[in-house]
N, C-alpha and C positions, 0 to 999 in steps of 0.2 A: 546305563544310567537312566534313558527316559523309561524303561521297565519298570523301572526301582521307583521312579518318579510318577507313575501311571498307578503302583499300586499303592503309592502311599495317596494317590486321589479320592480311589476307590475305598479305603481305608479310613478317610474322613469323612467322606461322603457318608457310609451305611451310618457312621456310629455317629456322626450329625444329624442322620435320620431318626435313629431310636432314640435318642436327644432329644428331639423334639415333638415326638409323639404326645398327642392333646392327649392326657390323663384318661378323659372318658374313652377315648380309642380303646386301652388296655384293656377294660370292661369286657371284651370279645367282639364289639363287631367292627371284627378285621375287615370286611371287604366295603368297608363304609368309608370314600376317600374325600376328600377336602380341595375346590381347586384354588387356583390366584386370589379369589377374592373371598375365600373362606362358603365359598356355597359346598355345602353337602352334596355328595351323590353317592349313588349305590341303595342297597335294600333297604325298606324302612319296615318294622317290626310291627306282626299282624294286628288287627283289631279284631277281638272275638265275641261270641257270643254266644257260643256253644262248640264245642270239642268234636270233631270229626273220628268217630269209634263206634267197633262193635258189640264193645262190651258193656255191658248193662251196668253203666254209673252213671252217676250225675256227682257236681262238686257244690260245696257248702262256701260261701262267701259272705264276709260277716265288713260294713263299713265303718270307720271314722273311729269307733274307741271308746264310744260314750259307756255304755254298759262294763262295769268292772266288776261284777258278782264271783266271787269266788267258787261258788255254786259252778257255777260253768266251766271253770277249771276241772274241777273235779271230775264233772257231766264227760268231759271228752276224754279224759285218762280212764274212767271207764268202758266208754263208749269207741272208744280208743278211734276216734274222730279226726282223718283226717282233713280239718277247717281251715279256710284261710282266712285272714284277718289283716282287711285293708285298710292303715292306720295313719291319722290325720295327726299332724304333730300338736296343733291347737285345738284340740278337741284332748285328745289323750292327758294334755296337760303332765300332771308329776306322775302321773300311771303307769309308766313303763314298766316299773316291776309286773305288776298282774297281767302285762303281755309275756312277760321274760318267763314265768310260772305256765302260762299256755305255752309257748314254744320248748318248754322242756318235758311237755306230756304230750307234743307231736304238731302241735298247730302250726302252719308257717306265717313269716310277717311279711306284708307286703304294701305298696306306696298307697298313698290315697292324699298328695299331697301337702304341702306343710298349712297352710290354711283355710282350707274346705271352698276356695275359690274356684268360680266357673271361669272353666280355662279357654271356653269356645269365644274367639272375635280379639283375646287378648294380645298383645305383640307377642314373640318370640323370646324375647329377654324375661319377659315374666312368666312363662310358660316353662321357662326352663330354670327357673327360681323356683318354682313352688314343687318341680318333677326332680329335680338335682338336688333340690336341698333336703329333702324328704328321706332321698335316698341316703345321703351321707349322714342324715340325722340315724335311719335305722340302723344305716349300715355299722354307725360309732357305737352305738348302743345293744345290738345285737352280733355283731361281729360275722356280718352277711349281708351284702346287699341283696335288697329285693329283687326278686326275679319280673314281677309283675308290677304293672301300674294299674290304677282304677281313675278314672279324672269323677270326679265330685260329679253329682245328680246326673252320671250316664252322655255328660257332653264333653263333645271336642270338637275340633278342626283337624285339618290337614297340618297345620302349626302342632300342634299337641302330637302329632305320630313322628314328628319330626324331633321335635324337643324330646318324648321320650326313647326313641332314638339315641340322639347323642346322649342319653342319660345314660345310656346304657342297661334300660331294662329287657326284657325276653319279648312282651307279649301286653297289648292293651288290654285290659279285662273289662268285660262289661258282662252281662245276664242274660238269660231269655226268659226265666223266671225269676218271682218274688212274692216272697212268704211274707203279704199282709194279714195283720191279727191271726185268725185261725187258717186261713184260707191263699191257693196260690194263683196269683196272677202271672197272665203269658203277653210277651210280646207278638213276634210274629212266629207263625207257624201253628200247630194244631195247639189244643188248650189240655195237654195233658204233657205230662212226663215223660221225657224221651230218653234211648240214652246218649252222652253227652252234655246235657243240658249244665248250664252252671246257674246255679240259683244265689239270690241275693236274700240275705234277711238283712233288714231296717234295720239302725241302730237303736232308735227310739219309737215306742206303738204306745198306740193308746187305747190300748185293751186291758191294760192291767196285768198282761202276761208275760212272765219273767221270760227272757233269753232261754231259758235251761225250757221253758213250756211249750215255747214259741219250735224249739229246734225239736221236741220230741213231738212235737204234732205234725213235723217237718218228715221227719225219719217215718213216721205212720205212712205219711203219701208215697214216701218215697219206698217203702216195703210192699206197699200197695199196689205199686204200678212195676214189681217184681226188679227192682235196680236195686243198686250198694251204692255207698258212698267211695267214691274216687278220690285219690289224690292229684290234684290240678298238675304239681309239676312232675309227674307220672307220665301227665298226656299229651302237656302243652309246653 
């Protein structure tokens, strides 16, 4: 009887556990545990800025959503371009189709927020409103959650790796290059193209040059300095 009584403890227990698993848990990051007072512990999800590889690519990252040029759609189904596109829900506005149209010629979708808010100094609660909701915005609408986050103008905190974390995203994204007007700018390390590197183009320039100009003057450097275009979740 107390056998019988042991396993039916055991027996409530597990299936009381999977009960109550926070939703973002099931996301995958299983070794990510919760104690008494709801403090996180366990791994929190890299912050990058270039891809550790030997192989000669570098990755195209495109912000916020503002540019909808159909032109560009096409540009990458040719170019057979794999871009990622970090998409702000209040900037994309009613656009989602012309991302839906990129994602079925190869491009992936990925977080950049539901408000184009800086996410560095803000509490926790908002941090994980503008990373969580971004997510289950894309994820309702493309039927995939994003793998990656971008926080707005390259900042964060130690809150932001945390919040995206329990979002449940892969990987912080940020750049080591960025394709202003004709021309690319470097952070740190040497000022040319490497491979790994992940590059940013602007949403909006004021050069006058379409997305579709801007990304072929991009692919010149980048053939230039003897690399390919990489797919980000290939690497990372």
């Amino acid at each position: 009887m107390r056998a019988l009584t042991a396993a039916v403890a055991v027996v409530l227990l597990v299936t009381g556990c999977a009960q109550s698993v926070d939703p973002i848990e099931r996301l995958g990051k299983k070794a990510v545990t919760y104690g008494a007072k709801g403090v996180r512990s366990g791994p929190e999800v890299p912050v990058v800025k270039r891809v550790r590889t030997s192989d000669k690519v570098v990755f195209l990252t495109y912000d916020d959503g503002v540019e909808q040029d159909p032109r560009f759609v096409e540009f990458v189904r040719q170019q057979r371009l794999p871009v990622s596109m970090f998409l702000t829900d209040s900037v994309v506005g009613p656009g989602y189709g012309h991302f839906a149209r990129l994602q079925s010629v190869g491009a992936s979708i990925q977080n950049h927020t539901l408000d184009h808010t800086a996410l560095r100094g803000l509490p926790y609660a908002g941090q994980r409103h503008e990373i969580c909701g971004q997510q289950d915005k894309l994820g309702s609408r493309f039927g995939l959650r994003p793998r990656f986050f971008r926080p707005p103008y390259g900042t964060y905190d130690t809150t932001t790796v945390r919040a995206a974390t329990d979002c449940g995203v892969g990987a912080v994204v940020l750049w080591r290059a960025a394709m202003e007007g004709d021309h690319l700018t470097y952070g740190t390390g040497p000022h040319r193209l490497l491979p790994g590197d992940i590059v940013s183009l602007p949403s909006t320039e004021t050069t006058g040059l379409t997305l579709v100009e801007r990304t072929t003057r991009l692919l010149r450097e980048v053939e230039g300095a003897g690399l390919k275009v990489g797919r980000l979740e290939d690497y990372l």
